[in-house]
C-alpha positions as CSV (number, residue, x, y, z in Angstrom):
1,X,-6.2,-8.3,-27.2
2,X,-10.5,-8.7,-28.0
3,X,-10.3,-12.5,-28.5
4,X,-13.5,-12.0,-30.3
5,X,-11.3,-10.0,-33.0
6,X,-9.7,-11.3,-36.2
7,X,-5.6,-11.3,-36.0
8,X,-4.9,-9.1,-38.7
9,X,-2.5,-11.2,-41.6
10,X,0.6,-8.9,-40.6
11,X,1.2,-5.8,-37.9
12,X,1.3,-2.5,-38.7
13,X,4.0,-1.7,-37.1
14,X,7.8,-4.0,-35.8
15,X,9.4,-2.6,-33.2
16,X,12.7,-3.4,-32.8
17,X,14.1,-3.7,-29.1
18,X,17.8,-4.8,-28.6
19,X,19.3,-5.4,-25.2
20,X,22.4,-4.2,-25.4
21,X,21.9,-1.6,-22.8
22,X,20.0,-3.8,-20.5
23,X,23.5,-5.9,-20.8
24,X,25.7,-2.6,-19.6
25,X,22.7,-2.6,-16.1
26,X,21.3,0.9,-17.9
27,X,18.0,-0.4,-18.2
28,X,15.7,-3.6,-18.5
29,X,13.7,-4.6,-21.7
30,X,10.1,-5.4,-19.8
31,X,10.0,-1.7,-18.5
32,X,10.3,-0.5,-22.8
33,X,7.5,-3.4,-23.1
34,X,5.2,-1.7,-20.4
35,X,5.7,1.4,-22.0
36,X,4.8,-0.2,-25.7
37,X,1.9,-1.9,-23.9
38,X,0.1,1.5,-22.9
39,X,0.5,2.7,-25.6
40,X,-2.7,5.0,-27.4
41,X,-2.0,3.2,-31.0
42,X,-3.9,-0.6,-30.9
43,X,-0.7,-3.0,-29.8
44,X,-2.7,-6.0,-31.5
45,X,-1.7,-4.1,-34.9
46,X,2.3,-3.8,-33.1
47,X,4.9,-6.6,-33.7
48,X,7.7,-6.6,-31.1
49,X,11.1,-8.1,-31.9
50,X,13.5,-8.4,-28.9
51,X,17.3,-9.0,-29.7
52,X,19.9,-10.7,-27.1
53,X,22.1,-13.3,-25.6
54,X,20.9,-16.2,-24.8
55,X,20.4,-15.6,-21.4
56,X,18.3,-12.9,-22.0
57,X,16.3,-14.5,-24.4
58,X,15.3,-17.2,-22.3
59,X,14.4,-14.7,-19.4
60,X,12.1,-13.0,-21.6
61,X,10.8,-16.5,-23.1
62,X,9.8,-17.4,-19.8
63,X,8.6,-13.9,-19.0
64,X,5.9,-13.5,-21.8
65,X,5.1,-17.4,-22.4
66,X,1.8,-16.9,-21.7
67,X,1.2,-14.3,-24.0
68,X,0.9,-10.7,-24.6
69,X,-1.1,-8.0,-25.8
70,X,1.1,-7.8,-29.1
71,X,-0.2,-9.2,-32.9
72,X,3.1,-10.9,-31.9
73,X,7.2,-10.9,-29.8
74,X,9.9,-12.7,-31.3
75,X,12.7,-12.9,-28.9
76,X,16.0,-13.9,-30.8
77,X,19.5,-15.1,-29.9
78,X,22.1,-12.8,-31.4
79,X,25.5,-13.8,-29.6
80,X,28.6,-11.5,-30.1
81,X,26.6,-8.8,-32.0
82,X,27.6,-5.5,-31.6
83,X,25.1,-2.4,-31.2
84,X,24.3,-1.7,-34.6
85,X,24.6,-5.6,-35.9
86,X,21.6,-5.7,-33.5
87,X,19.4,-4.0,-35.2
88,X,20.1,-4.8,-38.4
89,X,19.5,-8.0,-37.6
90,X,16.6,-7.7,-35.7
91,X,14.5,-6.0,-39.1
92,X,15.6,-9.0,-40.8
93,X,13.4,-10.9,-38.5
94,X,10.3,-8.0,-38.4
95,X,7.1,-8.1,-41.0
96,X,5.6,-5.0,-40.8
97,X,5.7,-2.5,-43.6
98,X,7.0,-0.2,-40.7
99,X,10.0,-0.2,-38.5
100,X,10.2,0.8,-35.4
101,X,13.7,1.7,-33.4
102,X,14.4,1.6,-29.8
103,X,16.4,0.8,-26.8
104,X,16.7,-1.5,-23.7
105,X,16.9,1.6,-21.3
106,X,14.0,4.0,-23.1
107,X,10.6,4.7,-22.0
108,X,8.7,5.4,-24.9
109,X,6.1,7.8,-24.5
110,X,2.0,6.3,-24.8
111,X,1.7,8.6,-27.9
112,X,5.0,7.3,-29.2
113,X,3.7,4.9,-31.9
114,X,0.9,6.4,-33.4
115,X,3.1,9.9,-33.5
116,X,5.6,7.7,-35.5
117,X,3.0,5.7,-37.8
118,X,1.4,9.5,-38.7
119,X,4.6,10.5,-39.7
120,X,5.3,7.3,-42.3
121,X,1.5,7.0,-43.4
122,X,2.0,11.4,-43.9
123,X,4.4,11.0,-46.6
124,X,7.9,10.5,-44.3
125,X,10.5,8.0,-45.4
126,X,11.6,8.3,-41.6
127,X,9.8,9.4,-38.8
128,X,12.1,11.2,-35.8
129,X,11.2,11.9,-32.6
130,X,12.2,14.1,-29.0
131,X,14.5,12.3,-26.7
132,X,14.4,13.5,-23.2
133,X,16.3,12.0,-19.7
134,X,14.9,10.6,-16.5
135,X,14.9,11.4,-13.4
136,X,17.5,8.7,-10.9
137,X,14.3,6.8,-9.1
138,X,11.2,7.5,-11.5
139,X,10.8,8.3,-15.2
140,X,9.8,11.9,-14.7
141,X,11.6,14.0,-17.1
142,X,10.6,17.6,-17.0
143,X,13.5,19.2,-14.4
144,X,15.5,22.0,-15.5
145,X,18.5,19.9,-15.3
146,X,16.9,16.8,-17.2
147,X,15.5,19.3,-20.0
148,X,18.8,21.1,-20.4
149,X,21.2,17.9,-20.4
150,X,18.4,16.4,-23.2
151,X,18.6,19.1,-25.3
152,X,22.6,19.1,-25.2
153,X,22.8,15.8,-25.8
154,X,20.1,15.0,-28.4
155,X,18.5,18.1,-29.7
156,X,21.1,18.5,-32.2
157,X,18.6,16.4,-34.8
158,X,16.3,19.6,-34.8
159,X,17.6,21.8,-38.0
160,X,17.0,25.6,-38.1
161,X,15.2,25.3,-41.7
162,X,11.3,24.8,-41.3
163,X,9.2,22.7,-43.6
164,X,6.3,24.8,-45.0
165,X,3.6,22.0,-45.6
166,X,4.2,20.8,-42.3
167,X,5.5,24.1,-40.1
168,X,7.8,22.2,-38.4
169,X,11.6,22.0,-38.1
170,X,13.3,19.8,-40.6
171,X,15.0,17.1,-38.8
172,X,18.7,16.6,-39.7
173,X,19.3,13.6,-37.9
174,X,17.8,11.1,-35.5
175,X,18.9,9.1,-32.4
176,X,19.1,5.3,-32.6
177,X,16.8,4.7,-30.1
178,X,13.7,6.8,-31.5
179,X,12.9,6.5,-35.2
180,X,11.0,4.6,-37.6
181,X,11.2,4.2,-41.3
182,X,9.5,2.8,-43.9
183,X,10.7,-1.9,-44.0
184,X,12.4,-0.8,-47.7
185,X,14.0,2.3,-46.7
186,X,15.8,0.8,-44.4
187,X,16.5,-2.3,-46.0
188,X,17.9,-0.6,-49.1
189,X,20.7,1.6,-46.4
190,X,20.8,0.0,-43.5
191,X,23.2,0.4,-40.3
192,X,27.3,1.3,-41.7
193,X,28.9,-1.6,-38.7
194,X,32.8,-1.2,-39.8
195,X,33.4,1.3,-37.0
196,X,31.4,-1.1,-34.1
197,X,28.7,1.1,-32.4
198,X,29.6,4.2,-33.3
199,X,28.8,6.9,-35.6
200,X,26.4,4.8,-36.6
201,X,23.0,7.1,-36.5
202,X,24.7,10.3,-38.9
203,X,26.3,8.1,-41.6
204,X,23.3,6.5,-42.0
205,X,21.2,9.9,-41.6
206,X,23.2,10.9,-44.5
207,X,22.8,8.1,-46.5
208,X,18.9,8.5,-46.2
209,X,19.4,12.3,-46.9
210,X,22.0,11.7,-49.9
211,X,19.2,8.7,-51.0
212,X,16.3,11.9,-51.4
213,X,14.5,10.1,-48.3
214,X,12.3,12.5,-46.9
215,X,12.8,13.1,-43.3
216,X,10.0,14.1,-40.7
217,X,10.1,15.5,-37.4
218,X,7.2,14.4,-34.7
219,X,6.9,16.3,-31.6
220,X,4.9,14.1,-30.0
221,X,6.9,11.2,-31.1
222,X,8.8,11.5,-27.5
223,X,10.8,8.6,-25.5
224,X,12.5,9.2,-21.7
225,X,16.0,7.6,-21.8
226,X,18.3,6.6,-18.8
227,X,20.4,9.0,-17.1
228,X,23.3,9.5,-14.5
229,X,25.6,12.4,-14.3
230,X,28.9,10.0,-14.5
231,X,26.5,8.4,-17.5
232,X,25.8,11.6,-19.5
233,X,29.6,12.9,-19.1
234,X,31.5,10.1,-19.6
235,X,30.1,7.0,-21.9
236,X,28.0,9.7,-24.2
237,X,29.8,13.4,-24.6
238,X,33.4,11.8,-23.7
239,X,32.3,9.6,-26.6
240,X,30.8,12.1,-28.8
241,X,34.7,14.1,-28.9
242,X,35.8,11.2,-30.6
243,X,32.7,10.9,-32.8
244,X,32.8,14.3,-33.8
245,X,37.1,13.6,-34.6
246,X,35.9,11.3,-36.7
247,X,32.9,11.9,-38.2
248,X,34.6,15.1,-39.6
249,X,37.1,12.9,-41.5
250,X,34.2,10.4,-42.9
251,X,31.5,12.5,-43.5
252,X,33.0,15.6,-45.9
253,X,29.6,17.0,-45.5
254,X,29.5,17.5,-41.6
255,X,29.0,21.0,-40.8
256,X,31.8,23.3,-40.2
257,X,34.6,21.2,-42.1
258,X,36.3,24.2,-41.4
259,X,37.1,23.5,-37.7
260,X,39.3,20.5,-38.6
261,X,41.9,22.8,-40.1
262,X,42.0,24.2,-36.5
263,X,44.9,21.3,-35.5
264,X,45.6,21.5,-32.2
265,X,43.3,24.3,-31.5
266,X,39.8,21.8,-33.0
267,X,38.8,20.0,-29.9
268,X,38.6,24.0,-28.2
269,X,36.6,25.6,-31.1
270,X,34.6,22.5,-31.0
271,X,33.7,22.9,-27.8
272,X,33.2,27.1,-28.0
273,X,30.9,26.2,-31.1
274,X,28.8,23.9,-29.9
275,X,28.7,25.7,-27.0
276,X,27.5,28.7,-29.1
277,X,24.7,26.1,-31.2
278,X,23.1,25.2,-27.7
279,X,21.9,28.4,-27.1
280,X,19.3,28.9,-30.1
281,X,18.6,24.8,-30.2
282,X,17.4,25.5,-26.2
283,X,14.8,27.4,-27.9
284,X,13.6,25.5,-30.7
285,X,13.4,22.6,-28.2
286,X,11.6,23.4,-25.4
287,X,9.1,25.1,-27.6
288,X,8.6,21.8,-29.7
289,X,8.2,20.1,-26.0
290,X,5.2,23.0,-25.1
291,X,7.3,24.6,-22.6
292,X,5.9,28.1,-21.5
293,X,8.4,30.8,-23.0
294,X,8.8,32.4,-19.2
295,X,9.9,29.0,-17.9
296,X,12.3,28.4,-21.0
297,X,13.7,31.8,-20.2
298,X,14.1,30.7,-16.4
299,X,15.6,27.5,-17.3
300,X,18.0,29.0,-19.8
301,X,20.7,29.9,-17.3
302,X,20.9,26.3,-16.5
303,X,21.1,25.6,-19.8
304,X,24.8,27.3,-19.9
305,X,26.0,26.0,-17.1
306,X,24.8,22.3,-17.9
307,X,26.3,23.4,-21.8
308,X,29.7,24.1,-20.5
309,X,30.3,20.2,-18.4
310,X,28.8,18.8,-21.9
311,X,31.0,20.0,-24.0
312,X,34.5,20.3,-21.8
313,X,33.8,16.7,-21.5
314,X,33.8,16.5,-25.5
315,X,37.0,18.6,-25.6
316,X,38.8,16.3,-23.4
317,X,37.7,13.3,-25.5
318,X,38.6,14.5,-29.1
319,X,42.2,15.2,-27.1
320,X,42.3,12.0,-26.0
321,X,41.4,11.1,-29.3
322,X,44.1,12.9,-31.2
323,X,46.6,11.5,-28.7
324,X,45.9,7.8,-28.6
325,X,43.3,7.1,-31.7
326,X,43.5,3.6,-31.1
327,X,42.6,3.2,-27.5
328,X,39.5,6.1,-27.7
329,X,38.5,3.7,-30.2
330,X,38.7,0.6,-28.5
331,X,37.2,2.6,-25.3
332,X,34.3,4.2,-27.2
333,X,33.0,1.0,-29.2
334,X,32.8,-0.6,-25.7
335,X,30.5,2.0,-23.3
């Protein structure tokens, strides 16, 4: 920061970092504070607020006690919290008009911020980005296999319906680790904790929608999030089959209520559905992300074959889920 400038009275903009990631060795905190740091929107107008244990609280005390770029970091104890009690807390503590949302293992891209603030100062409620995976030893994110998984995994948020003033999808969702809202949006819905960490992002996407919020999609509002194969299989779309199990019993407007009635037979339609929703969500994707329409063609064969371990993964978990509801509970509130 210009010490010859004038600290603004209060940031622009609180982003919110929890480290409950960094506590499960997916990713470290500093590296989403070099990405914030390089950022192309003025970090003197950017207040970060880092939630953790104690011990990583004092690490990152001792890390940044001689300052940073920021108008300010707050690290703060928050013993015992879960996932979502995290960032709850963590707005209680922020002062900017502006929220920001993020993770412990995401590298937010540099035009991440000012993307985000466009989209709240252009008449959003909330702002949602693109989330895309790295690469195991840097945080390249552009192979076939990285793009494919992504879109899988989190493209789900970009809805078929476009908005005409803006000519861009309407969002229908948003992941955790990439949105911001406006401090009273969120502080009038807030995170729903009584299931632990999960389901957390589309009960509270359907609150904001159900609230007449007005939901934005930013392309260029892009973070890189951690990856493994045994990662991406296991602790998210194992997961997601019993998210989806029950997010079709508390949400009566989920799409395709229809597949519950399935019994037995609902974990398989699930899977042949959403295997049948990748294919056009490939498209809108890549082309948000500037991909060349030959190359998206090339790619989309891997797209199908990456498709097909996501959602057997799924299948298996919303069986495991109707066998032992208990323990998939248990199981999922912990990865």
């Amino acid at each position: 920061m210009d010490q010859g400038l004038k600290k603004l009275d209060k940031p622009v903009v609180s982003v919110i970092v929890e480290g409950y990631n960094e506590t499960r060795d997916l990713g470290k905190a500093i590296n989403t504070l070099e990405a914030l740091k390089e950022q192309d929107f003025p970090v003197d107008q950017v207040e970060v607020i880092l939630m953790g244990s104690p011990t990583q609280v004092k690490a990152w005390k001792e890390r940044y006690a001689s300052g940073t770029p920021f108008w300010g970091l707050k690290a703060v104890e928050a013993e015992g919290l879960t996932y979502l009690q995290l960032k709850n807390r963590g707005a209680q503590f922020a002062t900017a008009e502006i929220l920001a949302f993020t993770d412990s293992d995401v590298y937010p891209h540099r035009s991440w911020l000012s993307s985000l603030v466009e989209g709240i100062h252009g008449g959003g409620d909330v702002s949602i980005g693109l989330s895309l995976f790295k690469s195991t030893g840097s945080w390249e994110w552009d192979r076939p296999t990285r793009l494919a998984a992504a879109c899988i995994t989190w493209g789900w948020i970009v809805g078929k319906e476009v908005d005409p003033s803006r000519q861009l999808p309407k969002p229908v969702g948003f992941m955790d680790h990439n949105f911001g809202l406006r401090a009273e949006t969120f502080h009038q819905y807030q995170y729903n904790t009584q299931f632990g960490r999960l389901c957390g992002a589309p009960l509270l996407a359907r609150s904001f929608l159900d609230g007449g919020a007005k939901l934005v999609l930013q392309p260029k509002q892009c973070v890189t999030h951690y990856f493994s194969w045994w990662y991406w299989l296991k602790c998210l779309h194992f997961r997601y089959g019993y998210e989806v199990y029950m997010l079709r019993r508390l949400d009566k407007k989920y799409p395709n209520q229809w597949i519950a009635g399935m019994k037995i037979f609902e974990p398989v339609m699930t899977m042949m559905w959403h295997m049948a929703l990748d294919v056009p969500r490939w498209f809108r994707v890549s082309r948000l992300l500037g991909i060349h329409p030959l190359r998206r063609t090339l790619i989309f064969p891997v797209l199908l074959g990456v498709s097909c371990l996501a959602r057997t993964s799924e299948m298996l978990g919303m069986y495991s889920t109707m066998m032992s509801p208990e323990s998939m509970r248990k199981w999922a509130d912990s990865v």
